[in-house]
LUMLUMDREN-2810 file (N, C-alpha, C; in Angstrom, 1 decimal):
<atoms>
<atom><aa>X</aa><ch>A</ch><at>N</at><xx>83.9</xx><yy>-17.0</yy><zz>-27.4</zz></atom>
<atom><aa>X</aa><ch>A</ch><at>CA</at><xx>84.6</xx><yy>-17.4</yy><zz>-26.2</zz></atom>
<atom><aa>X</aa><ch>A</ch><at>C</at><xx>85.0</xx><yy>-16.1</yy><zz>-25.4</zz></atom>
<atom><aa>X</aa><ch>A</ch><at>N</at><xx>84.9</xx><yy>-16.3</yy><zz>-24.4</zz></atom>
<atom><aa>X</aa><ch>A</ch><at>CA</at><xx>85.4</xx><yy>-15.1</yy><zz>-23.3</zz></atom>
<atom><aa>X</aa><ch>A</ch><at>C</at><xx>86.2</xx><yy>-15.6</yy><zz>-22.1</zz></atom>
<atom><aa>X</aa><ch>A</ch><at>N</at><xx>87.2</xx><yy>-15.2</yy><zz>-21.8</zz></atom>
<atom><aa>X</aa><ch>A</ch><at>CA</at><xx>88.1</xx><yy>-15.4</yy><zz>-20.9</zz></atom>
<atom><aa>X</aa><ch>A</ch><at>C</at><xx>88.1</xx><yy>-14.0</yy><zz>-20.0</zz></atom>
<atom><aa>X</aa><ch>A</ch><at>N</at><xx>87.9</xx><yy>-14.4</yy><zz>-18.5</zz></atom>
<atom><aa>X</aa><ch>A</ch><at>CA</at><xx>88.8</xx><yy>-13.4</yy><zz>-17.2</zz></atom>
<atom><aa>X</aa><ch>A</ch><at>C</at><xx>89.2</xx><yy>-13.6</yy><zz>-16.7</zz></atom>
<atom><aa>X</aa><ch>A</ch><at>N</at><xx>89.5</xx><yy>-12.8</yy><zz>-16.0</zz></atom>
<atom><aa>X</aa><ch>A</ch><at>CA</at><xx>90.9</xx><yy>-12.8</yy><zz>-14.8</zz></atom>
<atom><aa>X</aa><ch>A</ch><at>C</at><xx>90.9</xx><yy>-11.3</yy><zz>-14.2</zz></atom>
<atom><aa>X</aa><ch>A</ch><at>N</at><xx>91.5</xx><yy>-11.3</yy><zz>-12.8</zz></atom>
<atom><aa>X</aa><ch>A</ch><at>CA</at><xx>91.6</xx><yy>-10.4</yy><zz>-11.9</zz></atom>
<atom><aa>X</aa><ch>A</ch><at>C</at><xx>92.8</xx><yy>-10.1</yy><zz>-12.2</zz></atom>
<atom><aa>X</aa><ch>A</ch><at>N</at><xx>93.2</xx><yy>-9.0</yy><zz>-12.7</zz></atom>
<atom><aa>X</aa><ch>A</ch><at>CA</at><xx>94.8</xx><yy>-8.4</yy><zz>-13.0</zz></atom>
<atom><aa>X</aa><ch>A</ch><at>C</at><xx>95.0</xx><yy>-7.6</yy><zz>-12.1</zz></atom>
<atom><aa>X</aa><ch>A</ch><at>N</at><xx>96.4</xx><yy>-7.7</yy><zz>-11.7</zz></atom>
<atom><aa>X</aa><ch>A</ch><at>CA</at><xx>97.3</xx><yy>-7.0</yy><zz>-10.5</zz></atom>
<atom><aa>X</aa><ch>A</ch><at>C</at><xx>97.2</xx><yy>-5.8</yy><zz>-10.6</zz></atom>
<atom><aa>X</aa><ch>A</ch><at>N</at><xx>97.7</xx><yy>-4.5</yy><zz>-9.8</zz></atom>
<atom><aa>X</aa><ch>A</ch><at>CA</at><xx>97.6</xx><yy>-3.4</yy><zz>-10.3</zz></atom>
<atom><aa>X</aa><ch>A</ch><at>C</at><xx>99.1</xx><yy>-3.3</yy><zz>-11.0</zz></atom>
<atom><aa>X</aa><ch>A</ch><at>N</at><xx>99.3</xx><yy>-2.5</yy><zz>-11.6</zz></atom>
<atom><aa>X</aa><ch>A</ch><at>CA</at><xx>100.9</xx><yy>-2.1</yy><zz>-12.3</zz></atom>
<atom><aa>X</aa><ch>A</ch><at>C</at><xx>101.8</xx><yy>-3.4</yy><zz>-12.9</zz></atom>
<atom><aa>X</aa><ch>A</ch><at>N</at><xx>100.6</xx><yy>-4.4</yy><zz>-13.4</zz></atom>
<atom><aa>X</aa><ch>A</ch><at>CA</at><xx>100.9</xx><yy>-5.7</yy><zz>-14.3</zz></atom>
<atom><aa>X</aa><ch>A</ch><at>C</at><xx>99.8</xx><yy>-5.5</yy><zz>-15.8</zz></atom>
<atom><aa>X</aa><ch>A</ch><at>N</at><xx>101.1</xx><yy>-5.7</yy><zz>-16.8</zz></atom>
<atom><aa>X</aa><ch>A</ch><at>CA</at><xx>100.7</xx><yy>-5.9</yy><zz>-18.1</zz></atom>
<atom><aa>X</aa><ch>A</ch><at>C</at><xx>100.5</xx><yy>-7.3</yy><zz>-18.6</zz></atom>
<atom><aa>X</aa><ch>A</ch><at>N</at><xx>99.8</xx><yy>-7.3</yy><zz>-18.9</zz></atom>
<atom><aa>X</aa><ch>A</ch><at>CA</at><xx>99.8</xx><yy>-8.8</yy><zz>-19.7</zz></atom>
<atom><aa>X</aa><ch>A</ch><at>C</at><xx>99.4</xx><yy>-9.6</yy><zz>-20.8</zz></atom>
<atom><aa>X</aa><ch>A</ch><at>N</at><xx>99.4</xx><yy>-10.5</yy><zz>-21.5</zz></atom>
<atom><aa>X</aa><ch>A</ch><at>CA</at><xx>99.1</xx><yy>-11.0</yy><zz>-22.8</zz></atom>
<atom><aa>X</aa><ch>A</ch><at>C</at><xx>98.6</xx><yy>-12.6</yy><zz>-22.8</zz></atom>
<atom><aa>X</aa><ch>A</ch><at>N</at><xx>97.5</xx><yy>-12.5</yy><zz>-23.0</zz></atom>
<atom><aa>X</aa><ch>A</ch><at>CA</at><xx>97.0</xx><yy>-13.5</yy><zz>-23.7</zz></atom>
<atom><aa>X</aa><ch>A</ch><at>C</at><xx>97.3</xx><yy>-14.1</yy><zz>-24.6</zz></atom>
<atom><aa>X</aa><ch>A</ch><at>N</at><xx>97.9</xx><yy>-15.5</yy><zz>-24.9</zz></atom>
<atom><aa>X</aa><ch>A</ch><at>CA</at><xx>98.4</xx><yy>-16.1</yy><zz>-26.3</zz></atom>
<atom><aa>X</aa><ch>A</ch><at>C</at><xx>97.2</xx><yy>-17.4</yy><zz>-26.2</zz></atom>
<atom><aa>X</aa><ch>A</ch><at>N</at><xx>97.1</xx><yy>-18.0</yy><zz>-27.8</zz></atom>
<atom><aa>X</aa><ch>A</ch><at>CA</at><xx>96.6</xx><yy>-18.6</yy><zz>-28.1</zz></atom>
<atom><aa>X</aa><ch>A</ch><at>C</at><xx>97.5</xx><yy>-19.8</yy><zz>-29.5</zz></atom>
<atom><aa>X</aa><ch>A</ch><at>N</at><xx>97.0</xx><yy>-21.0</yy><zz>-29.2</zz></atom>
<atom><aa>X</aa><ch>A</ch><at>CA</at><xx>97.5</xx><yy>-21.6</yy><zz>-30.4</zz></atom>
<atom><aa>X</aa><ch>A</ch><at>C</at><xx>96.1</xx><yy>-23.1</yy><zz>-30.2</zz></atom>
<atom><aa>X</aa><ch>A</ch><at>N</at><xx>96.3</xx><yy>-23.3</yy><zz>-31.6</zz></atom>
<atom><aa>X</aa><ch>A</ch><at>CA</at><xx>95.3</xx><yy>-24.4</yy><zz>-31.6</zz></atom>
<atom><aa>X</aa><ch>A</ch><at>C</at><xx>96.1</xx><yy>-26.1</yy><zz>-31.3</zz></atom>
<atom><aa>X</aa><ch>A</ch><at>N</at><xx>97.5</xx><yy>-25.9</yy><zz>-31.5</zz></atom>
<atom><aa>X</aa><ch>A</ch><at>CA</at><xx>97.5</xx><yy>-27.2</yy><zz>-30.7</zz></atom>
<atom><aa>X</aa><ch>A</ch><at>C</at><xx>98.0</xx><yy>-27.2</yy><zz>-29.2</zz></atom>
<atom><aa>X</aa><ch>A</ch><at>N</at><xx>97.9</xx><yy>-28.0</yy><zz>-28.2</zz></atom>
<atom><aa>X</aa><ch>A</ch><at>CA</at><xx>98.2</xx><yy>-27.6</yy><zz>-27.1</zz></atom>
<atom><aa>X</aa><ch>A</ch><at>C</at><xx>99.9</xx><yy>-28.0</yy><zz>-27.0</zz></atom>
<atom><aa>X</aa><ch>A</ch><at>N</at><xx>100.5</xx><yy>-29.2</yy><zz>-27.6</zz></atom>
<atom><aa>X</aa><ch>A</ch><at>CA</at><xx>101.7</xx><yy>-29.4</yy><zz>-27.8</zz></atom>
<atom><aa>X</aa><ch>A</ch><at>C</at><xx>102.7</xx><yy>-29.0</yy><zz>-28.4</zz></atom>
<atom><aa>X</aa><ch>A</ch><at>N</at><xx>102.6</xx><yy>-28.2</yy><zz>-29.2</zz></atom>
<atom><aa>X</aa><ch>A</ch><at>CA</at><xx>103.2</xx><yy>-27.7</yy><zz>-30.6</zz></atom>
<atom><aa>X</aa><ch>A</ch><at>C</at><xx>102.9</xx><yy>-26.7</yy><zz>-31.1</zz></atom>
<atom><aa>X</aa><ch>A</ch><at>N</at><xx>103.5</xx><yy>-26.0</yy><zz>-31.9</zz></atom>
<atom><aa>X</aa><ch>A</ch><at>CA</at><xx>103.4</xx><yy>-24.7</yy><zz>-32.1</zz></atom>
<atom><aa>X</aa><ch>A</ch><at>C</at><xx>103.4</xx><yy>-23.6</yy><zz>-31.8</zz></atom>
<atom><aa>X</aa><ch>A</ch><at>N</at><xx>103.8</xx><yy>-22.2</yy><zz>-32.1</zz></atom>
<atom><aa>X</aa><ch>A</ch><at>CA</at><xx>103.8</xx><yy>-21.0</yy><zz>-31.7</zz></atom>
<atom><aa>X</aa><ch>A</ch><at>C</at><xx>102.8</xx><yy>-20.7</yy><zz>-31.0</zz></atom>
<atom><aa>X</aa><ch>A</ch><at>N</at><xx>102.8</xx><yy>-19.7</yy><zz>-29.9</zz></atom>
<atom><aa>X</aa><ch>A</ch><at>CA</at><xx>101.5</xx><yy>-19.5</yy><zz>-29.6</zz></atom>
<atom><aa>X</aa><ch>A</ch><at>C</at><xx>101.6</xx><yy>-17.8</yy><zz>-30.2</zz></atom>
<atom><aa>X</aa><ch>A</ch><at>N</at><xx>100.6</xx><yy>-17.7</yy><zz>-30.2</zz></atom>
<atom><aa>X</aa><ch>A</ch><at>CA</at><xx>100.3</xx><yy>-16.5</yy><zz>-30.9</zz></atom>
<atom><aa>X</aa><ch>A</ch><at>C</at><xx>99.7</xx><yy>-15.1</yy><zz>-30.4</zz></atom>
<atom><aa>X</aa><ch>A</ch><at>N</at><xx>100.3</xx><yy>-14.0</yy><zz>-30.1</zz></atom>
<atom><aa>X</aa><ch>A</ch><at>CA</at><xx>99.4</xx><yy>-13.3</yy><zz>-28.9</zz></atom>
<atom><aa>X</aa><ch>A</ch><at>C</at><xx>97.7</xx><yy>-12.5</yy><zz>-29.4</zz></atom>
<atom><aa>X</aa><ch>A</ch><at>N</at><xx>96.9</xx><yy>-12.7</yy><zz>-28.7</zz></atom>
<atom><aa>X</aa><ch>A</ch><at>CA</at><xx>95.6</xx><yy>-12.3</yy><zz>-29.0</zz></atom>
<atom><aa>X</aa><ch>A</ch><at>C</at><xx>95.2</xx><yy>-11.1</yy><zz>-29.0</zz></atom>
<atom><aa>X</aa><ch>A</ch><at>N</at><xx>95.9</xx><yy>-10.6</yy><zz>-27.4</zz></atom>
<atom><aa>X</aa><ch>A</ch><at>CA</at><xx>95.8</xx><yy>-9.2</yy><zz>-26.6</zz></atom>
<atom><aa>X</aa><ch>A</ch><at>C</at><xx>97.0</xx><yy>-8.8</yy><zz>-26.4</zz></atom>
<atom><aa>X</aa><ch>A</ch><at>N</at><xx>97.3</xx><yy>-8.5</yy><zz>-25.6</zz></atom>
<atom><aa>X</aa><ch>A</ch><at>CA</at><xx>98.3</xx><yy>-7.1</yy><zz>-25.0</zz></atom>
<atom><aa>X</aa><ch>A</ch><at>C</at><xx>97.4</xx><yy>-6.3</yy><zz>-23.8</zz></atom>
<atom><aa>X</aa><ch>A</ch><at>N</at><xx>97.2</xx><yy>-6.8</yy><zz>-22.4</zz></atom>
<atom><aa>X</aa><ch>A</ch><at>CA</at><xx>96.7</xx><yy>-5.2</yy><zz>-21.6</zz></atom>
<atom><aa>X</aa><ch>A</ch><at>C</at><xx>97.4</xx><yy>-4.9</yy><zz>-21.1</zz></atom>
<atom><aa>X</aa><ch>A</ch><at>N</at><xx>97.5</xx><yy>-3.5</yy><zz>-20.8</zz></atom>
<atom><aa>X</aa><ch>A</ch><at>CA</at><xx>98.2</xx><yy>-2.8</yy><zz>-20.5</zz></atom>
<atom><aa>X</aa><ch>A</ch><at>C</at><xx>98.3</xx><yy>-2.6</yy><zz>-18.8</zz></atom>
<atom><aa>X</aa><ch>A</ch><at>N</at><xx>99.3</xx><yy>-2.3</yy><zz>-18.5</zz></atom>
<atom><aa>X</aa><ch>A</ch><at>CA</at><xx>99.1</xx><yy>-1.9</yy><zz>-16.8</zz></atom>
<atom><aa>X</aa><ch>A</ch><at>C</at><xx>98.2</xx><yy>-1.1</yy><zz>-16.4</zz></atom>
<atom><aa>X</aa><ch>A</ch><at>N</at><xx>97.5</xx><yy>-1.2</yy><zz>-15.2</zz></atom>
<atom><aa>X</aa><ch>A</ch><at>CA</at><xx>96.5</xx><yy>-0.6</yy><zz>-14.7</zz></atom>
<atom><aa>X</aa><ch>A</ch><at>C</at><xx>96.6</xx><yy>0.4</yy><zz>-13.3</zz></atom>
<atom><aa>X</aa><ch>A</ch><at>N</at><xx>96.2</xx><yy>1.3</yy><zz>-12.8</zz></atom>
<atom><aa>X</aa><ch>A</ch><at>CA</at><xx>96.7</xx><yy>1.8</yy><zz>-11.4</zz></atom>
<atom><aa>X</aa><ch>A</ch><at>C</at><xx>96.2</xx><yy>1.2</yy><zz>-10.0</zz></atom>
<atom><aa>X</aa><ch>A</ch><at>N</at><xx>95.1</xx><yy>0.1</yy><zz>-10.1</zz></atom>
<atom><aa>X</aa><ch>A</ch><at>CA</at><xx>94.2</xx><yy>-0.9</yy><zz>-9.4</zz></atom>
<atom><aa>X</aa><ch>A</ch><at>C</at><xx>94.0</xx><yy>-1.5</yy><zz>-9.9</zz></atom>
<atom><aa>X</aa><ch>A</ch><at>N</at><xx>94.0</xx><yy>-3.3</yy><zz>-8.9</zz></atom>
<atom><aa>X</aa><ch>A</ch><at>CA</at><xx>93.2</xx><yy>-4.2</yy><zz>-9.8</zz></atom>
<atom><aa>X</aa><ch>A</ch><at>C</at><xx>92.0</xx><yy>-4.1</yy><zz>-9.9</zz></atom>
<atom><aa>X</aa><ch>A</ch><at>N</at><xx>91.8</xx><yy>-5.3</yy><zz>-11.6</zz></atom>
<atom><aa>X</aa><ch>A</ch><at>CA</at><xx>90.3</xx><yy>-5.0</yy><zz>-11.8</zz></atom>
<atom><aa>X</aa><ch>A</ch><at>C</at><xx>90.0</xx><yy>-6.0</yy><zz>-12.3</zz></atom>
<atom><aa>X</aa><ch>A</ch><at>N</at><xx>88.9</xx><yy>-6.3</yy><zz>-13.0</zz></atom>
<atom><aa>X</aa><ch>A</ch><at>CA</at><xx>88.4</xx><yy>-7.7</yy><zz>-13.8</zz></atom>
<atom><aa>X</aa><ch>A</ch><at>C</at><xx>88.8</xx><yy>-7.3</yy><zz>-15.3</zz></atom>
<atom><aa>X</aa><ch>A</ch><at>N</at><xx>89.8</xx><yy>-8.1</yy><zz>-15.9</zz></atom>
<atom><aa>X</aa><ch>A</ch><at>CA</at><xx>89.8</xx><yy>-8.0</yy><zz>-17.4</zz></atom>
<atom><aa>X</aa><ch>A</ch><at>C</at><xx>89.0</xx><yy>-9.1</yy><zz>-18.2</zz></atom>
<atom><aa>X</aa><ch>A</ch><at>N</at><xx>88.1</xx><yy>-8.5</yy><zz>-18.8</zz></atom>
<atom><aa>X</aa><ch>A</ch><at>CA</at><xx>87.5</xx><yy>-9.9</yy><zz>-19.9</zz></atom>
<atom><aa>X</aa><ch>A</ch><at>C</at><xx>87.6</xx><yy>-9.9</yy><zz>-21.7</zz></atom>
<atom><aa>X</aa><ch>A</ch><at>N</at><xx>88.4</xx><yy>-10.7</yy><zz>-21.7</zz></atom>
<atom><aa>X</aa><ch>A</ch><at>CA</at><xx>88.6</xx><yy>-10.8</yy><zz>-23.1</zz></atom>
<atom><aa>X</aa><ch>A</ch><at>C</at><xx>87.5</xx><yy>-11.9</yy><zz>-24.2</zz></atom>
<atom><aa>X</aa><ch>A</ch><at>N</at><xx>87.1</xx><yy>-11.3</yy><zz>-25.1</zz></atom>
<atom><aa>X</aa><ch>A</ch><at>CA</at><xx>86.9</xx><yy>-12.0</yy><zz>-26.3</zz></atom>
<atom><aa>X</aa><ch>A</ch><at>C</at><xx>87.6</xx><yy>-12.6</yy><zz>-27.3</zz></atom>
<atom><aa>X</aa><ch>A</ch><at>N</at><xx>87.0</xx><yy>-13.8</yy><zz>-27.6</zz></atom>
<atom><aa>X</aa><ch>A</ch><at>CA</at><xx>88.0</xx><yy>-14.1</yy><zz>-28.9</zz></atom>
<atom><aa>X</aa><ch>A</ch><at>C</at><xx>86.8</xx><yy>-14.7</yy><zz>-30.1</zz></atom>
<atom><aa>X</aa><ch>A</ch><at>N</at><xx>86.7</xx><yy>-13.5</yy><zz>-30.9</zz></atom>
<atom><aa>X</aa><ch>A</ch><at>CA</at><xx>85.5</xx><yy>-14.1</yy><zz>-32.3</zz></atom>
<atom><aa>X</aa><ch>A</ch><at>C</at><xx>86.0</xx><yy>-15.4</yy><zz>-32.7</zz></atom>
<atom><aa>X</aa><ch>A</ch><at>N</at><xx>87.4</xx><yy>-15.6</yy><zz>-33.0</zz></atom>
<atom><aa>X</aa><ch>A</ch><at>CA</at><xx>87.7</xx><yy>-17.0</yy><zz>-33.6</zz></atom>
<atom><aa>X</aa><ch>A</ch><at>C</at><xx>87.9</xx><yy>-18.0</yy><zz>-32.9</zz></atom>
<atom><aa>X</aa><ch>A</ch><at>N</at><xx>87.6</xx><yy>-17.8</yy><zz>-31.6</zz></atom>
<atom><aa>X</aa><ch>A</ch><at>CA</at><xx>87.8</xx><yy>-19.2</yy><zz>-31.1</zz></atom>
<atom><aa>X</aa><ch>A</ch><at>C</at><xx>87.1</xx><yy>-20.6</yy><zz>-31.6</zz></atom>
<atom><aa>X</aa><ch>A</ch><at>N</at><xx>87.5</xx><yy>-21.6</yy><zz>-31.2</zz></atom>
<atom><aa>X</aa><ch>A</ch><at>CA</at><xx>87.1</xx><yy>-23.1</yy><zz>-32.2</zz></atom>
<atom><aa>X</aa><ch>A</ch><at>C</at><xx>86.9</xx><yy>-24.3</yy><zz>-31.1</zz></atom>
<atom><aa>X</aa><ch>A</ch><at>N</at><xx>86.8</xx><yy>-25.1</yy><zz>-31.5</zz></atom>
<atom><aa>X</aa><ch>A</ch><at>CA</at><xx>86.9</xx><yy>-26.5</yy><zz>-31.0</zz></atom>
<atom><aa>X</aa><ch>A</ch><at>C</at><xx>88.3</xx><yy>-26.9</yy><zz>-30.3</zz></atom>
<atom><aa>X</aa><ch>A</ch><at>N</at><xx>89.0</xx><yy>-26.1</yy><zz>-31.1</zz></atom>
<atom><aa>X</aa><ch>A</ch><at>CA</at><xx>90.5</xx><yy>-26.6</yy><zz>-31.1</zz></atom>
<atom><aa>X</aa><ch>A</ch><at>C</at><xx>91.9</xx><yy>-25.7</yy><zz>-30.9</zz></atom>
<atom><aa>X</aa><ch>A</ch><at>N</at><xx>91.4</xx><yy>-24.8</yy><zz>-29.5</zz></atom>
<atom><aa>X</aa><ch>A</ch><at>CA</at><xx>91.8</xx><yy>-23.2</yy><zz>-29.3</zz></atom>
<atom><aa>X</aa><ch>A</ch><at>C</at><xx>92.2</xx><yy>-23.6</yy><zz>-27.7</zz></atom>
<atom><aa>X</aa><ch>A</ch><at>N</at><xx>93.4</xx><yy>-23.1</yy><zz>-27.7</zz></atom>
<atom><aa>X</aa><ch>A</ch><at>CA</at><xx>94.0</xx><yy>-23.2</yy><zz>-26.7</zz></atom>
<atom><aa>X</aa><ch>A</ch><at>C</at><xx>94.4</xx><yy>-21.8</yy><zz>-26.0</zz></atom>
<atom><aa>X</aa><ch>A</ch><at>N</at><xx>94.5</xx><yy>-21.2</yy><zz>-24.4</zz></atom>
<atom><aa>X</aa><ch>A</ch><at>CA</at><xx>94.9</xx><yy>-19.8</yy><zz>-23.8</zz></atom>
<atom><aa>X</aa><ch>A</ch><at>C</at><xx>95.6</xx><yy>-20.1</yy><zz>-23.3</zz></atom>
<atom><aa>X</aa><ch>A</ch><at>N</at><xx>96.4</xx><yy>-19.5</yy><zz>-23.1</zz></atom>
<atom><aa>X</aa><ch>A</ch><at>CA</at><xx>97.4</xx><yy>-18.8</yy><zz>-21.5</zz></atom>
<atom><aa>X</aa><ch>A</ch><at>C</at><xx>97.5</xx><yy>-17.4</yy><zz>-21.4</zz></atom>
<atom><aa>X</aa><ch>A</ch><at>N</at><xx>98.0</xx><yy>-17.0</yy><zz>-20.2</zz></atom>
<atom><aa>X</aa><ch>A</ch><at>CA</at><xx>97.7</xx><yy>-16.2</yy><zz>-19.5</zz></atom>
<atom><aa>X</aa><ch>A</ch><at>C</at><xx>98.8</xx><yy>-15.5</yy><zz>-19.5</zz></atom>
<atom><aa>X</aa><ch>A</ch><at>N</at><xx>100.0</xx><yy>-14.6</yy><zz>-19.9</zz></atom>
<atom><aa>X</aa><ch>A</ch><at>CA</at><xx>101.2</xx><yy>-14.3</yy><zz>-19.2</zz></atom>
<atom><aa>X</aa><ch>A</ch><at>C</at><xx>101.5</xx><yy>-13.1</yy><zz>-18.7</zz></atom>
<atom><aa>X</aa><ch>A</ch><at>N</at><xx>102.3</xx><yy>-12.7</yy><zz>-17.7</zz></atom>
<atom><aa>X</aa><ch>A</ch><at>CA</at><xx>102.8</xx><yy>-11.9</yy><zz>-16.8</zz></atom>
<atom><aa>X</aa><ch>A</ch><at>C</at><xx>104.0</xx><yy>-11.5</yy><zz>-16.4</zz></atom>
<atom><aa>X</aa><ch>A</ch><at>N</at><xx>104.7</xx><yy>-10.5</yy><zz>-16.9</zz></atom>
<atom><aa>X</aa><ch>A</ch><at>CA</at><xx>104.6</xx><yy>-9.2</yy><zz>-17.4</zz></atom>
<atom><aa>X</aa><ch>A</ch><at>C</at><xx>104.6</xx><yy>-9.7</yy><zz>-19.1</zz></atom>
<atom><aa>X</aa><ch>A</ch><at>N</at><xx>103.8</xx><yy>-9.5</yy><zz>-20.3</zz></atom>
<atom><aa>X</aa><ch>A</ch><at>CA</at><xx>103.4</xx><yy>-9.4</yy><zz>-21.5</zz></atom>
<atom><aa>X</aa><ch>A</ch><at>C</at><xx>104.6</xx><yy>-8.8</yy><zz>-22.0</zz></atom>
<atom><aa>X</aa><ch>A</ch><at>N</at><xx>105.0</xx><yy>-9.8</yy><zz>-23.3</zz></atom>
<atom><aa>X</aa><ch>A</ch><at>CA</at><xx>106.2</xx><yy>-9.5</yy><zz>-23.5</zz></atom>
<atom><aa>X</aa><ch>A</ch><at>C</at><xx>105.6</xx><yy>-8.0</yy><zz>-24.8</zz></atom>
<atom><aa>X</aa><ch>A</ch><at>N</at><xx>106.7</xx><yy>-7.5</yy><zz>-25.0</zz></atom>
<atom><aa>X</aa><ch>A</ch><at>CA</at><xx>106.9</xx><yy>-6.3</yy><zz>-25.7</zz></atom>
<atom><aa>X</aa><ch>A</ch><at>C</at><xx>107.0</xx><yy>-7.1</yy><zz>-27.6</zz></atom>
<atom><aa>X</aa><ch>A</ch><at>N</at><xx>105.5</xx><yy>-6.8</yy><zz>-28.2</zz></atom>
<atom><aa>X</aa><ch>A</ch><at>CA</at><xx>105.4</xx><yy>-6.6</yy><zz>-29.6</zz></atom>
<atom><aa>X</aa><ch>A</ch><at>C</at><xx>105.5</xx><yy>-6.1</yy><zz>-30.8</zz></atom>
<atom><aa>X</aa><ch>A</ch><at>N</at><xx>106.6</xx><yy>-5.8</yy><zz>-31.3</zz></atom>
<atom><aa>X</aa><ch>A</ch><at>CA</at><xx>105.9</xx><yy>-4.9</yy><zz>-32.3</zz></atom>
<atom><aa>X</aa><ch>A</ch><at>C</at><xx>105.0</xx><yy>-5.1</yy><zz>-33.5</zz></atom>
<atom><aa>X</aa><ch>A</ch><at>N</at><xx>104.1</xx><yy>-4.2</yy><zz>-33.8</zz></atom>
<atom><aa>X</aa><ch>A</ch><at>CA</at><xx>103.1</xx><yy>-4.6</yy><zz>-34.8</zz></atom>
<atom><aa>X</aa><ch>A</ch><at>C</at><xx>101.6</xx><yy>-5.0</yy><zz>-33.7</zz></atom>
<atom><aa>X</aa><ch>A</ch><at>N</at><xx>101.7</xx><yy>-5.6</yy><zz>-32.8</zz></atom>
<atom><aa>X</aa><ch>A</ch><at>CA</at><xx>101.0</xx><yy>-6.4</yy><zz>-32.3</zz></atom>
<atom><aa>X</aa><ch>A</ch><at>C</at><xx>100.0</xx><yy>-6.0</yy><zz>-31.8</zz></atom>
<atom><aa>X</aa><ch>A</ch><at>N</at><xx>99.3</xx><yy>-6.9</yy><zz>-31.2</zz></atom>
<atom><aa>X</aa><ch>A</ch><at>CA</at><xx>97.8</xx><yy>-6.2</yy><zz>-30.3</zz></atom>
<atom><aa>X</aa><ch>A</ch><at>C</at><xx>98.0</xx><yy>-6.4</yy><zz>-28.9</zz></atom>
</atoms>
């Protein structure tokens, strides 16, 4: 699966993912980082499924450990 989007310049952001769309944690996939221009971001996801849900958020909250 591959997901894009046109990211702002001097916006960070994170992709989360969870398999139910109702319930549950969502889980972050990515982390990108701010950029000095916008540009086309494309993400992969090897594990995506049948039953794989995204969002998109803006400004990406701060992780530790994380991707």
């Amino acid at each position: 699966m591959r997901l894009a989007f046109q990211a702002a310049a001097d916006r960070s952001y994170a992709v989360q993912v969870r398999t139910d769309l109702t319930a549950g944690p969502w889980t972050q996939l990515l982390r990108i980082a701010p950029g000095p221009e916008p540009r086309r971001v494309t993400v992969a996801d090897p594990a995506a499924g049948p039953a794989r849900h995204y969002r998109l958020i803006t400004p990406a909250p701060e992780q530790v450990g994380g991707r």
